[in-house]
DODRENGU-380741 format. One line per 2 residues: number of its first residue (from 1); their letters; for each residue x, y, z of N, C-alpha, C, O. Coordinates in steps of 0.2 Angstrom, whole numbers, padded with zeros to 4 digits. Example, Ala and Ser with C-alpha at 12.3 -4.5 7.8 and 13.67 -1.06 7.14 Angstrom:
1	AS	0066 -0028 0039 0062 -0022 0039 0066 -0016 0039 0071 -0017 0042 | 0064 -0011 0035 0068 -0005 0036 0064 0000 0039 0067 0006 0040
REM end
This chain:
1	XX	0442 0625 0377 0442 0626 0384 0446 0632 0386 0452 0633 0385 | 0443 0636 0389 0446 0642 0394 0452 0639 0398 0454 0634 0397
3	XX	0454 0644 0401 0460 0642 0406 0457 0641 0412 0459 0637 0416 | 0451 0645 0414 0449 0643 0421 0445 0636 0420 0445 0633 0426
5	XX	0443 0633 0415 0442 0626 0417 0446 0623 0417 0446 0619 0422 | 0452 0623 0413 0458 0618 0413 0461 0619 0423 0463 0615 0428
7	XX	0460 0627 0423 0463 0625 0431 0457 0623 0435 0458 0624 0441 | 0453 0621 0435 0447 0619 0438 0447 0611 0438 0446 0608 0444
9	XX	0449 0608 0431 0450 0603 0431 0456 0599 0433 0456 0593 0434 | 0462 0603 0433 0470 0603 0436 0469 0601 0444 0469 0596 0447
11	XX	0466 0608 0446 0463 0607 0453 0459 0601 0457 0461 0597 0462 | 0453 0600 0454 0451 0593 0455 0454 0586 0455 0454 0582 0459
13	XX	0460 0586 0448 0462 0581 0448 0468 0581 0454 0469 0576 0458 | 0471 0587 0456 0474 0585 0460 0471 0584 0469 0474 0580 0473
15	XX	0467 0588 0472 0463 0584 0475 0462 0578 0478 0462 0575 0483 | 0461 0575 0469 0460 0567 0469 0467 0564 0472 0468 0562 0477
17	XX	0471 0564 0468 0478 0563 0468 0480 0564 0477 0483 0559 0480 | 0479 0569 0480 0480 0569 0488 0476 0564 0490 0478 0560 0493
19	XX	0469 0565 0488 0465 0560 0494 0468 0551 0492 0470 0548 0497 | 0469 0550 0487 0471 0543 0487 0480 0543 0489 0482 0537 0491
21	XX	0482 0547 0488 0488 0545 0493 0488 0546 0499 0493 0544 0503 | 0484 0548 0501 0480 0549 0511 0480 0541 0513 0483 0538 0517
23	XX	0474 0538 0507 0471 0533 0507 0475 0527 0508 0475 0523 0512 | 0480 0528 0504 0484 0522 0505 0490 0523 0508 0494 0518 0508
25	XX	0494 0528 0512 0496 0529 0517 0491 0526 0523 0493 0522 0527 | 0485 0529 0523 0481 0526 0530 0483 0517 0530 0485 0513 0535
27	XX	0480 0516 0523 0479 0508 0525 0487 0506 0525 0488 0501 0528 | 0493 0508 0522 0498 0506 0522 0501 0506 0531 0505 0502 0533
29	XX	0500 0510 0535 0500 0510 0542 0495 0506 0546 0498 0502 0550 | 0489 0504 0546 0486 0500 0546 0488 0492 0546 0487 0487 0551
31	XX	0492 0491 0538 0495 0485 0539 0500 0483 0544 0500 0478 0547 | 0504 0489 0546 0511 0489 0548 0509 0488 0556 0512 0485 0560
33	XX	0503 0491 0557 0501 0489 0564 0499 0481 0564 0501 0476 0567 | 0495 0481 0560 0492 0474 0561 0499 0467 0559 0498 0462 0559
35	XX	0504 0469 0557 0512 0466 0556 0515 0467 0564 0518 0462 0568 | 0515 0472 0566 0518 0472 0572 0515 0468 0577 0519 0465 0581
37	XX	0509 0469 0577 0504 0466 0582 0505 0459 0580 0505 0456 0586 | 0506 0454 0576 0507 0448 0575 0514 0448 0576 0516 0442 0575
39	XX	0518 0451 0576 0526 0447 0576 0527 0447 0585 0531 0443 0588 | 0522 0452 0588 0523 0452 0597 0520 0447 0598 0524 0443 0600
41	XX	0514 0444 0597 0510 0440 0597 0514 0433 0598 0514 0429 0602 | 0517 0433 0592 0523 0425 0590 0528 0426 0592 0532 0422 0590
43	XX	0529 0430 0597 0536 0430 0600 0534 0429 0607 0539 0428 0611 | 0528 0430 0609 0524 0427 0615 0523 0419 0614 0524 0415 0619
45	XX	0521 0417 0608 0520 0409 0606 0527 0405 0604 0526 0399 0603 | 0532 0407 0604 0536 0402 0602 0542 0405 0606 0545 0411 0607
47	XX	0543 0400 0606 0553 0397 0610 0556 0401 0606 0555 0401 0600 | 0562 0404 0608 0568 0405 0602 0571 0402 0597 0574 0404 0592
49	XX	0570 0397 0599 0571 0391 0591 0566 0390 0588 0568 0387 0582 | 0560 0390 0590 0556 0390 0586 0554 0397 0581 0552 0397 0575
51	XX	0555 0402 0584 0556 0407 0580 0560 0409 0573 0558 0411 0567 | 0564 0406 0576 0572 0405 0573 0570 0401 0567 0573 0403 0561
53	XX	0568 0396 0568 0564 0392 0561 0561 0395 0559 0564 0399 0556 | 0555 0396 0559 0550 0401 0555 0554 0407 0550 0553 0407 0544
55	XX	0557 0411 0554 0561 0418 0551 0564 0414 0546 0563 0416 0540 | 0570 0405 0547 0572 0404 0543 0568 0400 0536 0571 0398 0531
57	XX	0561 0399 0536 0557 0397 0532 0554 0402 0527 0553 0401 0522 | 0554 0409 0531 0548 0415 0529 0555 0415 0523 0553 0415 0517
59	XX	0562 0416 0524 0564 0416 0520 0566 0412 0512 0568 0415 0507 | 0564 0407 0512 0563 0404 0506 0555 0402 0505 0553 0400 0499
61	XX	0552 0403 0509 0544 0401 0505 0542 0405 0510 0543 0404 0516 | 0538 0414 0508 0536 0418 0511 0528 0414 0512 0526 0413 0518
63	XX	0525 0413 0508 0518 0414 0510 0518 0407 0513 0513 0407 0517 | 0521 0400 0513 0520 0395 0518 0520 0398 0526 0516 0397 0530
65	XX	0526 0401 0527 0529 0404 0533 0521 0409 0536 0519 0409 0542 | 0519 0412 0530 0513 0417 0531 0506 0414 0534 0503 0415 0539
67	XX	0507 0409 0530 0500 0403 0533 0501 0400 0537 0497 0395 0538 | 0507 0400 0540 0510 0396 0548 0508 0402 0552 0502 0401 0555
69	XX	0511 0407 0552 0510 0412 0556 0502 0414 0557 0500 0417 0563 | 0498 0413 0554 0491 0413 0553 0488 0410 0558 0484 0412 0562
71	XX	0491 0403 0557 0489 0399 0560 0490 0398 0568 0487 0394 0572 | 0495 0402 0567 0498 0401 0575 0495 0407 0581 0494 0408 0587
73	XX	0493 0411 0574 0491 0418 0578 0483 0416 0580 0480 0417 0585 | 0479 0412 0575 0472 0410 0577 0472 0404 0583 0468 0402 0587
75	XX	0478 0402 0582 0478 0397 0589 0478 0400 0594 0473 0399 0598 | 0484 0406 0595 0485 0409 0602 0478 0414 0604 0477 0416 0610
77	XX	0475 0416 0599 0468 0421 0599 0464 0417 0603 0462 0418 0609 | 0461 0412 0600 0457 0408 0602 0459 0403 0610 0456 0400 0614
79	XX	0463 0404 0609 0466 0401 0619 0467 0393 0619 0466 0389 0624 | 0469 0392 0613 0471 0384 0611 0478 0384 0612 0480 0379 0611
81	XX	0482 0388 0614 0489 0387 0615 0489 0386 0624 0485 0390 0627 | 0491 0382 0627 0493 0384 0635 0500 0385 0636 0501 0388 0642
83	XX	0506 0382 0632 0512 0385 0632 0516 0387 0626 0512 0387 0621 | 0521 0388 0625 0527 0391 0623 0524 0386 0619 0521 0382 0621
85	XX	0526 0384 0610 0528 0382 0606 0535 0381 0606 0539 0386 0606 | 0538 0373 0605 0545 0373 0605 0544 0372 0599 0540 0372 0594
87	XX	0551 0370 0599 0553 0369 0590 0553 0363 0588 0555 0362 0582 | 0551 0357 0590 0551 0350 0590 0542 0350 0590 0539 0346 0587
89	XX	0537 0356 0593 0532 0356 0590 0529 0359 0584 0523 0358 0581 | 0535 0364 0583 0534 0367 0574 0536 0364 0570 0535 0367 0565
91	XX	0540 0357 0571 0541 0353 0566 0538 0349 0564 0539 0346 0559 | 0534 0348 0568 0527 0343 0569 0522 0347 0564 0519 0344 0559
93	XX	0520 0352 0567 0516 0359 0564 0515 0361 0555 0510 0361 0552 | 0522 0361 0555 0525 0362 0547 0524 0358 0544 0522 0359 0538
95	XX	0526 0348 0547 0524 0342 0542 0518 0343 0542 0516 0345 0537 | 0515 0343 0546 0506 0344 0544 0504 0348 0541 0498 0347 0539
97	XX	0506 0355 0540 0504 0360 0535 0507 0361 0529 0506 0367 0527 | 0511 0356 0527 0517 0358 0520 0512 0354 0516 0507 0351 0519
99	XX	0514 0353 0510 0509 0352 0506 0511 0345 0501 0517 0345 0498 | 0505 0339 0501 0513 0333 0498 0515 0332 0495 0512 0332 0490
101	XX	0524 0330 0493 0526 0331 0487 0525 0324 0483 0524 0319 0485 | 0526 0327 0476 0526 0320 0472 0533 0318 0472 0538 0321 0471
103	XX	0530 0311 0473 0536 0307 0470 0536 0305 0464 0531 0303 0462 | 0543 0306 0458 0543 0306 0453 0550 0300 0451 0556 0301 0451
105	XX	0546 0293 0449 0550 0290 0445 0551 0288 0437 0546 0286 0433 | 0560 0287 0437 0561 0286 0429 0562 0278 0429 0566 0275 0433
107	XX	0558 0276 0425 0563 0270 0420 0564 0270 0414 0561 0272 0409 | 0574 0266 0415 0574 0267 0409 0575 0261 0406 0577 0257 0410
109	X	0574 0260 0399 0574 0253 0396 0580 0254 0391 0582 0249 0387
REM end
Protein backbone atom coordinates (compact mmCIF):
# COMPACT_ATOMS: atom_id res chain seq x y z
CA UNK A 1 0.00 0.00 0.00
CA UNK A 2 1.20 3.54 -0.79
CA UNK A 3 1.02 6.17 1.64
CA UNK A 4 -1.61 8.05 -0.06
CA UNK A 5 -4.07 5.19 0.48
CA UNK A 6 -3.01 4.52 3.95
CA UNK A 7 -3.96 8.53 4.41
CA UNK A 8 -7.09 7.90 2.52
CA UNK A 9 -8.02 5.26 4.60
CA UNK A 10 -6.56 7.26 8.05
CA UNK A 11 -8.97 9.97 6.70
CA UNK A 12 -12.05 7.89 6.29
CA UNK A 13 -11.77 6.27 9.28
CA UNK A 14 -11.55 9.35 10.95
CA UNK A 15 -14.56 10.92 9.57
CA UNK A 16 -16.31 7.82 10.76
CA UNK A 17 -14.91 8.41 14.18
CA UNK A 18 -16.46 12.08 14.12
CA UNK A 19 -19.82 11.28 12.70
CA UNK A 20 -20.42 8.64 15.58
CA UNK A 21 -19.25 10.82 18.23
CA UNK A 22 -21.77 13.61 16.81
CA UNK A 23 -24.24 10.77 16.78
CA UNK A 24 -24.06 9.85 20.33
CA UNK A 25 -23.59 13.25 21.68
CA UNK A 26 -27.01 14.02 19.68
CA UNK A 27 -28.77 11.19 21.15
CA UNK A 28 -27.02 11.58 24.59
CA UNK A 29 -28.57 15.31 24.79
CA UNK A 30 -31.77 14.11 23.66
CA UNK A 31 -31.87 11.72 26.67
CA UNK A 32 -31.14 14.58 29.06
CA UNK A 33 -33.91 16.47 27.60
CA UNK A 34 -36.30 13.89 27.73
CA UNK A 35 -34.92 13.39 31.80
CA UNK A 36 -35.46 16.87 32.40
CA UNK A 37 -38.78 16.89 30.90
CA UNK A 38 -40.00 14.07 33.17
CA UNK A 39 -38.40 15.19 36.42
CA UNK A 40 -40.65 18.79 35.69
CA UNK A 41 -43.35 16.90 34.95
CA UNK A 42 -43.07 14.74 38.58
CA UNK A 43 -42.61 17.58 40.39
CA UNK A 44 -45.92 18.84 39.03
CA UNK A 45 -47.49 15.37 40.11
CA UNK A 46 -46.30 14.85 43.42
CA UNK A 47 -46.45 16.54 46.94
CA UNK A 48 -43.12 17.02 48.51
CA UNK A 49 -43.06 13.97 50.32
CA UNK A 50 -44.02 12.08 47.88
CA UNK A 51 -41.09 13.09 45.85
CA UNK A 52 -38.98 12.65 48.59
CA UNK A 53 -39.93 8.82 48.70
CA UNK A 54 -39.32 8.11 45.21
CA UNK A 55 -35.79 10.02 45.14
CA UNK A 56 -35.45 7.86 48.38
CA UNK A 57 -36.43 4.55 46.46
CA UNK A 58 -34.55 5.44 42.96
CA UNK A 59 -31.85 5.13 45.47
CA UNK A 60 -31.74 1.50 46.21
CA UNK A 61 -33.74 0.03 43.43
CA UNK A 62 -33.09 2.45 40.33
CA UNK A 63 -35.25 0.63 37.74
CA UNK A 64 -38.50 -0.04 40.31
CA UNK A 65 -38.20 3.85 40.93
CA UNK A 66 -37.82 4.03 36.83
CA UNK A 67 -41.03 2.13 36.32
CA UNK A 68 -42.82 4.21 38.89
CA UNK A 69 -41.86 7.26 37.33
CA UNK A 70 -43.06 5.83 34.00
CA UNK A 71 -46.00 5.28 35.29
CA UNK A 72 -46.72 8.40 36.89
CA UNK A 73 -45.72 10.27 33.85
CA UNK A 74 -48.25 8.08 31.54
CA UNK A 75 -50.87 8.93 34.06
CA UNK A 76 -50.31 12.75 34.28
CA UNK A 77 -49.97 12.63 30.08
CA UNK A 78 -53.02 10.87 29.59
CA UNK A 79 -55.19 13.26 32.11
CA UNK A 80 -55.82 10.60 34.65
CA UNK A 81 -54.31 12.55 37.37
CA UNK A 82 -56.65 15.55 38.73
CA UNK A 83 -54.57 16.33 41.89
CA UNK A 84 -51.25 16.33 43.47
CA UNK A 85 -50.12 12.79 44.40
CA UNK A 86 -49.59 12.74 48.12
CA UNK A 87 -47.37 10.29 49.70
CA UNK A 88 -50.03 8.02 51.48
CA UNK A 89 -51.13 7.60 47.67
CA UNK A 90 -47.58 6.49 46.52
CA UNK A 91 -47.73 4.02 49.06
CA UNK A 92 -50.64 2.59 47.85
CA UNK A 93 -49.02 3.01 44.24
CA UNK A 94 -45.61 1.14 45.05
CA UNK A 95 -47.71 -1.86 47.04
CA UNK A 96 -49.39 -2.33 43.98
CA UNK A 97 -46.46 -2.23 41.66
CA UNK A 98 -43.68 -4.01 43.84
CA UNK A 99 -43.41 -7.29 42.88
CA UNK A 100 -44.49 -10.30 45.43
CA UNK A 101 -42.13 -11.58 47.72
CA UNK A 102 -41.71 -15.07 48.78
CA UNK A 103 -42.18 -16.28 51.80
CA UNK A 104 -39.56 -18.67 52.82
CA UNK A 105 -39.81 -21.36 55.67
CA UNK A 106 -37.32 -23.56 57.59
CA UNK A 107 -38.16 -26.64 59.50
CA UNK A 108 -36.05 -28.13 61.55
CA UNK A 109 -36.25 -31.61 62.92
Amino acid sequence: MGDDELSEIRQRRMAQLQQQAQEQQAESEQQQRVKSQMQMLLMQVLEPEARERLNTIKLTKPEFAGAVEQQLVALAQSGRLKQKITDAQLKELLRQLAPAKRDYSITRK
